[in-house]
SELOKE-980585 format. One record per residue (C-alpha): residue number from 1; residue in three letters; x, y, z. Coordinates in steps of 0.001 Angstrom, whole numbers. Layout:
TORSE;pos;code;px;py;pz
TORSE;NUM;ALA;X;Y;Z
...
//
This chain:
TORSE;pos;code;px;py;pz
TORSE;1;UNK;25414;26531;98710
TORSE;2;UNK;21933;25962;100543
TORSE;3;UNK;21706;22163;100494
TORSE;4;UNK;25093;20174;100588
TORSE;5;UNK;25920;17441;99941
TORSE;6;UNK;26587;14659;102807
TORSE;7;UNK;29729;14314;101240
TORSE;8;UNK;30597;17285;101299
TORSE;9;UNK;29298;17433;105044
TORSE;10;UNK;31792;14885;105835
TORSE;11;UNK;34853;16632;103545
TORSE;12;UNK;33838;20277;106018
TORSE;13;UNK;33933;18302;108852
TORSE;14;UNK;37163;16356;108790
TORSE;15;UNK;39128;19584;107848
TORSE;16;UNK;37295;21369;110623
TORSE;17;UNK;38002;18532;112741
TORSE;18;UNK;41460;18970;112794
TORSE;19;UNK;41273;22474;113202
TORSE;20;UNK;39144;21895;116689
TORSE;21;UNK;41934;19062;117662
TORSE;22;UNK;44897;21517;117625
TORSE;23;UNK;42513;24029;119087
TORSE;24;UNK;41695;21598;122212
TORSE;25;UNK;45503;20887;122001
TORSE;26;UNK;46113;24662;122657
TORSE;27;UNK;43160;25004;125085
TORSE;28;UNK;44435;22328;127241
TORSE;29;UNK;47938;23577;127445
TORSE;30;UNK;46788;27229;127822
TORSE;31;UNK;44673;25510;131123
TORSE;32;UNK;46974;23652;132424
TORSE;33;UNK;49815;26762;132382
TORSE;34;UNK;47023;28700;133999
TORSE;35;UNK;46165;25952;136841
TORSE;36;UNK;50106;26205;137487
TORSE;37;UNK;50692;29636;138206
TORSE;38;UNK;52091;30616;134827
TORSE;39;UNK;54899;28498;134670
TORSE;40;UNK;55978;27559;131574
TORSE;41;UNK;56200;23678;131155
TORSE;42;UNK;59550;22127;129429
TORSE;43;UNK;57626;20880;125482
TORSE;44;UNK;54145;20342;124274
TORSE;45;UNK;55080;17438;124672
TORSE;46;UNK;56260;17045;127806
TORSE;47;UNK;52652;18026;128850
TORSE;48;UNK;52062;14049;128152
TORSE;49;UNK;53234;13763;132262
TORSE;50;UNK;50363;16431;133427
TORSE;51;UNK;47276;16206;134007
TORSE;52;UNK;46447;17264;130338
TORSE;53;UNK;47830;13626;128901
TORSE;54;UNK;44099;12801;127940
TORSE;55;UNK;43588;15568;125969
TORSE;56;UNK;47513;15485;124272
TORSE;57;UNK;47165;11744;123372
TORSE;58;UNK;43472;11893;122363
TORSE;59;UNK;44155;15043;119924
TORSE;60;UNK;46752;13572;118121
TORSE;61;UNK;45394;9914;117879
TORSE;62;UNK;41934;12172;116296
TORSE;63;UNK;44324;14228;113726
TORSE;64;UNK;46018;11012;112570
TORSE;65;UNK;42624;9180;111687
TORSE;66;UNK;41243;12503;110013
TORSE;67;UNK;44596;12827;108130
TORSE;68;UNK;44470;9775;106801
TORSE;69;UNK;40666;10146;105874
TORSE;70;UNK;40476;13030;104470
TORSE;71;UNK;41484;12966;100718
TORSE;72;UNK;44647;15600;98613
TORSE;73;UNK;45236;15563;95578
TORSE;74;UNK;46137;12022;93291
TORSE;75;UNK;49771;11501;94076
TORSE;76;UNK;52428;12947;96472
TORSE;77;UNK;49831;15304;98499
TORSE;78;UNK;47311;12554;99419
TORSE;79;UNK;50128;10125;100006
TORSE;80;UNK;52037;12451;102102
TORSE;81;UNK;48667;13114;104010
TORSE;82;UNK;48454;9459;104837
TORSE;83;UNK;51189;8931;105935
TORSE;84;UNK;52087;11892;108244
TORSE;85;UNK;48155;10469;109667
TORSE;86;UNK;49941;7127;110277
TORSE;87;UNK;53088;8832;112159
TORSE;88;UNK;51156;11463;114285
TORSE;89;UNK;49577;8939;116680
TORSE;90;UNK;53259;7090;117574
TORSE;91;UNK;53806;10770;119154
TORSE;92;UNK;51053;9991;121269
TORSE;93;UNK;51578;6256;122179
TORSE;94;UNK;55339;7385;122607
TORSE;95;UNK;56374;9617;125825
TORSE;96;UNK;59081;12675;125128
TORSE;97;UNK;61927;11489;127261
TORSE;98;UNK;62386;13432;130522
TORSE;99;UNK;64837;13142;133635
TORSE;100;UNK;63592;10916;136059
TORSE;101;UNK;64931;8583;138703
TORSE;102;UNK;64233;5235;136890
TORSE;103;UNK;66555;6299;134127
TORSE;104;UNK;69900;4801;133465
TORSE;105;UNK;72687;6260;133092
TORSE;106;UNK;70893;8642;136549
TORSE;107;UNK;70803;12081;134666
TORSE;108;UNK;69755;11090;130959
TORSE;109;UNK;66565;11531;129881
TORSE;110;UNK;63817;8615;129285
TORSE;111;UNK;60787;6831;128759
TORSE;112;UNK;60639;6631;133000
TORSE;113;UNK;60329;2524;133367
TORSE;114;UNK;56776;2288;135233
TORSE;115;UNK;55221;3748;131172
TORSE;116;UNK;57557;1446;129284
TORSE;117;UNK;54954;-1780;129247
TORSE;118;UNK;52344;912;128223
TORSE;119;UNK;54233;1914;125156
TORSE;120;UNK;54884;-1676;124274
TORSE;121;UNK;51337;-2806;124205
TORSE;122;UNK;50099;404;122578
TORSE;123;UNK;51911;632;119825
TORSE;124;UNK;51680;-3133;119467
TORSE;125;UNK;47996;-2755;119555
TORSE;126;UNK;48734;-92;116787
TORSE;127;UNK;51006;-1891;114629
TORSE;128;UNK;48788;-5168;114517
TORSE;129;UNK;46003;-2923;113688
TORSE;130;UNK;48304;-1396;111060
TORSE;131;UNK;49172;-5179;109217
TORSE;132;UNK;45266;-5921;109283
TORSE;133;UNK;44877;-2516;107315
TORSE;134;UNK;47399;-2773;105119
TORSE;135;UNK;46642;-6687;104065
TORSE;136;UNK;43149;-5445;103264
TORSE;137;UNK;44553;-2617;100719
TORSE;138;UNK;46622;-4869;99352
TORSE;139;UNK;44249;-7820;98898
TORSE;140;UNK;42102;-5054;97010
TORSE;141;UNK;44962;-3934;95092
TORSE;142;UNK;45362;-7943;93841
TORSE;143;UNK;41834;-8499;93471
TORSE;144;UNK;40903;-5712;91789
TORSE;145;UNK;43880;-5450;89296
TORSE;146;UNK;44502;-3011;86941
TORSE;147;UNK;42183;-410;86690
TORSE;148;UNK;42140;3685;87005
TORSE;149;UNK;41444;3982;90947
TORSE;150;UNK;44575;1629;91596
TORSE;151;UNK;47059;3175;89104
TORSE;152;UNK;50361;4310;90266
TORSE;153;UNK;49685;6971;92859
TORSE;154;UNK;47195;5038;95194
TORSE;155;UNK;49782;1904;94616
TORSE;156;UNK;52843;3781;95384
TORSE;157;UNK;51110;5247;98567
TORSE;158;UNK;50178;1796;99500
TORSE;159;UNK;53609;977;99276
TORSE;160;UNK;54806;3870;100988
TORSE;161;UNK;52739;3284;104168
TORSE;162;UNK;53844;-477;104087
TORSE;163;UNK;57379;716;104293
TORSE;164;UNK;56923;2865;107165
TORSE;165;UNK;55196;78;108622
TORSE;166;UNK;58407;-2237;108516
TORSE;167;UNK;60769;641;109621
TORSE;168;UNK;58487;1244;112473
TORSE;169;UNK;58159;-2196;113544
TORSE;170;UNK;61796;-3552;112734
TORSE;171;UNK;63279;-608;115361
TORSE;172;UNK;60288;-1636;117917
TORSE;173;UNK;61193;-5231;117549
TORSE;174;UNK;64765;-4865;117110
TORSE;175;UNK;65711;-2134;118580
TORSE;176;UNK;63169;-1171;121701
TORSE;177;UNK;65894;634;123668
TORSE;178;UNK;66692;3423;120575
TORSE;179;UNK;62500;3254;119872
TORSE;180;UNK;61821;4480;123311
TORSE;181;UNK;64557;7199;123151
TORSE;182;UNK;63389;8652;119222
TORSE;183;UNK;60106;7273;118543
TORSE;184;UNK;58741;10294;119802
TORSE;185;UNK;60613;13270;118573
TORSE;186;UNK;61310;11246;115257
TORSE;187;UNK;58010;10807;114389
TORSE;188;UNK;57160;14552;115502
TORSE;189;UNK;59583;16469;113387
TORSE;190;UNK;58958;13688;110061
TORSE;191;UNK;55086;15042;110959
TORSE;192;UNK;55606;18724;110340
TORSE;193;UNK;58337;18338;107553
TORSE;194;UNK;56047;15899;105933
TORSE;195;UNK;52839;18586;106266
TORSE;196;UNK;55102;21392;105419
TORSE;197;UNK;55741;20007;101796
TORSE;198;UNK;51736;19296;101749
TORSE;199;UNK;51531;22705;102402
TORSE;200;UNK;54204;23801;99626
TORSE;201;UNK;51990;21318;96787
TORSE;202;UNK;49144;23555;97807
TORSE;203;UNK;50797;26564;96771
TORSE;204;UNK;51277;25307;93750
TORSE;205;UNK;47941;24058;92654
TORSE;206;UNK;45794;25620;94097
TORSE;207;UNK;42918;27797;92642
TORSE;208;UNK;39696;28266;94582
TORSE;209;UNK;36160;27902;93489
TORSE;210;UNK;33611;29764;95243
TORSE;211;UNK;35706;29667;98479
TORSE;212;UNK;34591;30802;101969
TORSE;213;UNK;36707;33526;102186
TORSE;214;UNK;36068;35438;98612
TORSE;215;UNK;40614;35824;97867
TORSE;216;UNK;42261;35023;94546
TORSE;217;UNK;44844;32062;93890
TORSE;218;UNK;47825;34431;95005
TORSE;219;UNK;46353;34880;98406
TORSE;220;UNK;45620;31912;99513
TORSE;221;UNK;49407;30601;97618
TORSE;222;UNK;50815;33554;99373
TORSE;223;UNK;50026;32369;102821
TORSE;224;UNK;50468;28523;101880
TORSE;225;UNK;54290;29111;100959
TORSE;226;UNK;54693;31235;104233
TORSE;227;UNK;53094;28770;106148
TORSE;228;UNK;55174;26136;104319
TORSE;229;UNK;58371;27566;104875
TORSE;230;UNK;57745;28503;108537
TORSE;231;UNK;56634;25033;109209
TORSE;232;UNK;59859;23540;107763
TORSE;233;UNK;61865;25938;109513
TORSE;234;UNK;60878;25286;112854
TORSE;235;UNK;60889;21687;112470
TORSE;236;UNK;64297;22012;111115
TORSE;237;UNK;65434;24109;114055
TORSE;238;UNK;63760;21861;116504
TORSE;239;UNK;65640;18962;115319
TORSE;240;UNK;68968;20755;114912
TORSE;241;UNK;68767;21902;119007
TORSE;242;UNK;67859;17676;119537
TORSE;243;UNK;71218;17440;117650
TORSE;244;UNK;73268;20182;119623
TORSE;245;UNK;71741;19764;123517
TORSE;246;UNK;71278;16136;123137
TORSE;247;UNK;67860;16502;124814
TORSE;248;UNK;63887;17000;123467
TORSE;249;UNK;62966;19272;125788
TORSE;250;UNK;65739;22209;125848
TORSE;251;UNK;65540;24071;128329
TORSE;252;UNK;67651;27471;127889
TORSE;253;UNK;69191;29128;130976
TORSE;254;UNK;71420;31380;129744
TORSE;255;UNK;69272;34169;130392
TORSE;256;UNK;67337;35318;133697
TORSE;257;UNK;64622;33805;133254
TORSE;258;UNK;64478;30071;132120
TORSE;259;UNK;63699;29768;128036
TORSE;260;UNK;62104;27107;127192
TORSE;261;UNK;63177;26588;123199
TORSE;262;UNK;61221;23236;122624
TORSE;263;UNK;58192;24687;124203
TORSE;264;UNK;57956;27630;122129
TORSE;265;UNK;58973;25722;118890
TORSE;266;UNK;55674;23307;119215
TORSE;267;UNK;53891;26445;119627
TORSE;268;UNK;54357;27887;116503
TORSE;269;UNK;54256;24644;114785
TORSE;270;UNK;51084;24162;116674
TORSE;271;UNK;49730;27724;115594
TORSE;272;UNK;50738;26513;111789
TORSE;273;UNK;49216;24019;111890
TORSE;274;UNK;46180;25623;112445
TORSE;275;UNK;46361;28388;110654
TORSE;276;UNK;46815;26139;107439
TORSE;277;UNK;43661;23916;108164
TORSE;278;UNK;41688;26856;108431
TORSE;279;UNK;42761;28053;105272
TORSE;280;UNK;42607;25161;103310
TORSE;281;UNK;38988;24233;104691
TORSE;282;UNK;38047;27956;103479
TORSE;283;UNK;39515;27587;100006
TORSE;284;UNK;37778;24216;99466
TORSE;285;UNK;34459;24880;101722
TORSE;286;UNK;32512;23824;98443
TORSE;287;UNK;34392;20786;97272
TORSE;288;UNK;35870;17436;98234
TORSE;289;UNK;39009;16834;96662
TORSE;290;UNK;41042;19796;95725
TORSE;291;UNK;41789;20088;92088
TORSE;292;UNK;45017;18364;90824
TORSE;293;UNK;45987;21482;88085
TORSE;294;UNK;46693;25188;88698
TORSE;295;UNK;43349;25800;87040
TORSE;296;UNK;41319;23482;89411
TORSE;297;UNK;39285;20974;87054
TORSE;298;UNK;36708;20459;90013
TORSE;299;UNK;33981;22017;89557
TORSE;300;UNK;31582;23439;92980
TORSE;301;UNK;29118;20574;93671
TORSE;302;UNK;25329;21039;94429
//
């Protein structure tokens, strides 16, 4: 394709986008091991303390908008795509818990109590911003009435982002002790479960039309459902050791040297993460939205 489209300009470089965001992710972690002498730090996450914190709460903040941009197919994908964008940001305006000496009981880990105004105005900032959003869709969704682009699927994704909207903000105003304790890890793990089944819908439907890298359906399914089930996987092992150790940031030292599990567990979901944006922007480098049958009804534009 010699002359594309500018939407299909924009569709390249929101899927590219997130690819470069977990790349800087990886980058910055990958520096900031280096600047340390090799050490290993506890989580991803935990990387939020370090000198790296721009660069870990900028990258997710820029995956949720370009989640929720870009479009999936009509129904559960593009829903699920919205609202693991809206979720992926409260991992960045929420700190993983660590041990420090403002915590209470001394000895458990927390949201250490010089951040914990920080988190209160950010994702206040982020929920207000959420209720202007979501009035808007749903003043269009009155005004407009019944009509094709408002049927079900866009409706019941509406709906679905408005209820994680309450839950978040009924725990935040409610509950602010148990928010600053699972916001984070909470909304991690729903993130990659969420993206793993986006990944599994994939395997299912797709079919490529003149992709960037020249591979049949089965290739590209082949790698979605690995992808898919590793993704799951990890984020179901990740929060099973929350549920065993009692801590986000396990730490195992069992063994000579210090393992750390959580550490290693972002990685991969990290690395997956990747790997499936870089697939999917190959297998749709000529179109927008991905077709919504096995035999892909969009046709390459241009």
């Amino acid at each position: 394709m010699d002359n594309p489209s500018a939407e299909l300009e924009t569709y390249r470089t929101l899927r590219l986008g997130m690819v470069a965001g977990g790349l800087l992710l990886g980058t910055g972690v990958v520096s900031y091991i280096i600047s340390i002498g090799g050490r290993i730090p506890q989580s991803v996450s935990a990387t939020f303390y370090t000198p790296i914190q721009t660069i870990f709460t900028g990258t997710l903040i820029l995956v949720g908008l370009a989640l929720v941009a870009v479009k999936g197919r009509p129904g559960w994908e593009n829903t699920l795509l919205d609202v693991a964008g809206v979720l992926i940001p409260m991992v960045a305006f929420v700190p993983t818990p660590v041990q420090d000496a403002t915590c209470v009981p001394a000895g458990k880990d927390c949201v250490p109590l010089p951040l914990v105004e920080g988190v209160g105005l950010n994702v206040g900032a982020y929920l207000a911003l959420g209720l202007v959003a979501l009035g808007y869709l749903w003043l269009r969704r009155l005004l407009e009435g019944q009509n094709e682009e408002w049927d079900g699927p866009t409706t019941r994704g509406v709906a679905a982002i408005t209820a994680i909207w309450v839950l978040i903000a009924a725990i935040f105003f409610v509950a602010r002790p148990q928010f600053l304790q699972f916001a984070h890890y909470a909304s991690a793990i729903s993130f990659f479960v969420i993206l793993g089944v986006v990944v599994f819908i994939n395997a299912s439907y797709t079919a490529p039309i003149d992709p960037a890298i020249d591979k049949p359906a089965s290739w590209y399914r082949g790698w979605y459902r690995v992808i898919g089930w590793l993704m799951v996987g990890f984020a179901a092992f990740g929060a099973l050791v929350f549920a065993v150790t009692g801590t986000q940031n396990f730490v195992y030292t069992g063994t000579p040297s210090p393992f750390p599990v959580i550490f290693w567990v972002e990685v991969v979901l990290l690395t997956l993460f990747i790997l499936y944006w870089i697939l999917q922007t190959s297998e749709l480098w000529n179109q927008t939205v991905p077709g919504s049958t096995s035999t892909a009804e969009a046709a390459p534009q241009g």
